[in-house]
C-alpha positions, 0 to 999 in steps of 0.5 A: 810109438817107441816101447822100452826102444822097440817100435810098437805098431803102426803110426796112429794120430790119436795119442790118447783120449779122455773119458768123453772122447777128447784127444789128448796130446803126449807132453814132450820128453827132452826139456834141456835149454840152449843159453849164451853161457852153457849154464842151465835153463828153466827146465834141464840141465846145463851144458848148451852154451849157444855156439853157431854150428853146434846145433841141428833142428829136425822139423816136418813142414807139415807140422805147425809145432816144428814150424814155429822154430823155422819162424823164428830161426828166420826172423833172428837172422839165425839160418847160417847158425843153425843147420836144418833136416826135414823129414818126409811129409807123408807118415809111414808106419813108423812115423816120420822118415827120412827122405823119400817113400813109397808114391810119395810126390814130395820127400824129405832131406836125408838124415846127414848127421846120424845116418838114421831113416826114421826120426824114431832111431834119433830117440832111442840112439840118445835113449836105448829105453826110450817110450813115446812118442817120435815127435818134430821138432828135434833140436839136436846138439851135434857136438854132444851127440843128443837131443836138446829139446823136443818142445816147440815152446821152449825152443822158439823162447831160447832161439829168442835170446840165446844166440843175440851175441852172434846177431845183434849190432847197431845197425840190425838189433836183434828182434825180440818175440817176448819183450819185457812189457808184454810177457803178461799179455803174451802168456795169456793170449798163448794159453788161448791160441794153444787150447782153443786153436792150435791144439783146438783143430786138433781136438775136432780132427782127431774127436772121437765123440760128436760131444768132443768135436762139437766141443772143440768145433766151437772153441775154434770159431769162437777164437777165430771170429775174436781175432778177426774182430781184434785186427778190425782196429787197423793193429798190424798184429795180435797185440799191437804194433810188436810182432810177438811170439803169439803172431808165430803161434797163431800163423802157423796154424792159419796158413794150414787152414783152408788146406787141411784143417777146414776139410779133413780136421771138419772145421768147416765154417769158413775158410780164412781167406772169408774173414778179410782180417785174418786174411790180412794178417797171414799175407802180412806176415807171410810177407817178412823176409825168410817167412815164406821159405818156412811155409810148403803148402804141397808138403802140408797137404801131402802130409796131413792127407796121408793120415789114413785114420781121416783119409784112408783112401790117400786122395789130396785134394787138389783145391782150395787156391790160397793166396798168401 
């Protein structure tokens, strides 16, 4: 991590631990919101107003947080308004980088805009001081020359509506992930995806007590076996007929399943593709147009089995086939 803007040690997975063992994860530090007029968002302060080519996302494919701003940058029809840089999958000692590394099979995109080879010189060029932690996705305002927001949360709801004027028409109304009538239902189904799956394979991988893995084990299956059961009455998504923002949370981290989470983070139950339902749904989705561009399974397995802390040796599996 960064420590008053120097590089401290090598790159290590856990971030932090509580007393029975249980991996905690760094809150993101950069809260700013992209709105139609500039004016400020919920957190931050003003000064972003949505304009097409301002903005710069910088995402890992390995990483199902930056993930879901690709999601949604597709399925707004936002590709041509907002540019995009992918960092190198496999870590280095110094955390994300740019292009390639060294036996690396798969390398990432150049940093064209700042000319940077690790992620964590983006950070401390908006803040020479800058302690924590170098996490994707960055989005980056070109114009100001700083980070908007680091938080995948905040930036797939303000990709949700700020950029509508530059998409929206008759003919192709602009998609809406959080509709009025389900902000309840979504908000409380997100708090569970996040603890118990998305955070929640996580918390196994990275348990650093049998009490906390087991823990965090169980949460995972138990959720899990609820949506496969949920999907069972014909619904093409988790709340009905709608795609929602909860669709985006919960496939980014099924597609990554059965190729890292069940083997190396030891959620080793089942495998997606053994609970038809959940099968389903991740090819239904996978299907909508510009999804599949957003997923790379050889850059998810290449990242996730460079973490030397789980696999020191480096060796990527070459199964399991997944079919989306």
């Amino acid at each position: 991590m960064l420590v008053e803007g120097r590089w401290n040690g090598d790159w290590q997975p856990v971030q932090a631990k509580d007393d029975e063992g249980r991996f905690v994860r760094q809150i993101s530090s950069f809260r700013n919101w992209i709105t139609p007029t500039g004016e400020a968002g919920s957190t931050g302060e003003g000064g972003f107003k949505a304009e097409s080519g301002r903005y710069h996302l910088y995402v890992a494919y390995i990483c199902p947080w930056a993930s879901r701003t690709l999601m949604v940058r597709a399925l707004k029809g936002l590709n041509e308004h907002i540019s995009v840089s992918v960092v190198n999958p496999v870590l280095s000692e110094q955390g994300w980088q740019f292009g390639g590394a060294p036996d690396s099979k798969v390398v990432g995109d150049s940093d064209i805009l700042n000319g940077h080879k690790y992620l964590h010189q983006l950070y401390t060029q908006v803040d020479p001081h800058f302690t924590g932690r170098a996490t994707v996705p960055v989005l980056w305002d070109k114009q100001r020359q700083v980070i908007v927001n680091n938080e995948s949360a905040d930036i797939i709801r303000m990709l949700n509506t700020a950029f509508d004027h530059l998409t929206d028409s008759a003919l192709n109304p602009a998609l809406d992930l959080y509709p009025q009538g389900l902000h309840q239902a979504i908000d409380s189904l997100n708090e569970r995806l996040y603890h118990e799956l998305n955070n929640g394979v996580y918390k196994a991988g990275f348990a650093t007590s049998q009490f906390a893995y087991e823990e965090a084990y169980q949460g995972v299956f138990s959720l899990l076996d609820e949506l496969e059961l949920t999907l069972s009455d014909g619904r093409s998504y988790l709340l009905g007929e709608q795609l929602t923002e909860s669709d985006i949370r919960a496939f980014v981290t099924l597609v990554r399943f059965d190729v890292a989470y069940y083997g190396l983070f030891k959620c080793n139950r089942e495998l997606i593709a053994q609970k038809p339902q959940l099968q389903a749904y991740l090819q239904r989705i996978y299907a909508l147009d510009g999804i599949g561009a957003t997923v790379n399974i050889e850059h998810i397995k290449q990242g996730y089995y460079s973490i030397k802390a789980l696999n020191p040796t480096g060796i990527v599996p070459v199964g399991p086939q997944v079919s989306l």
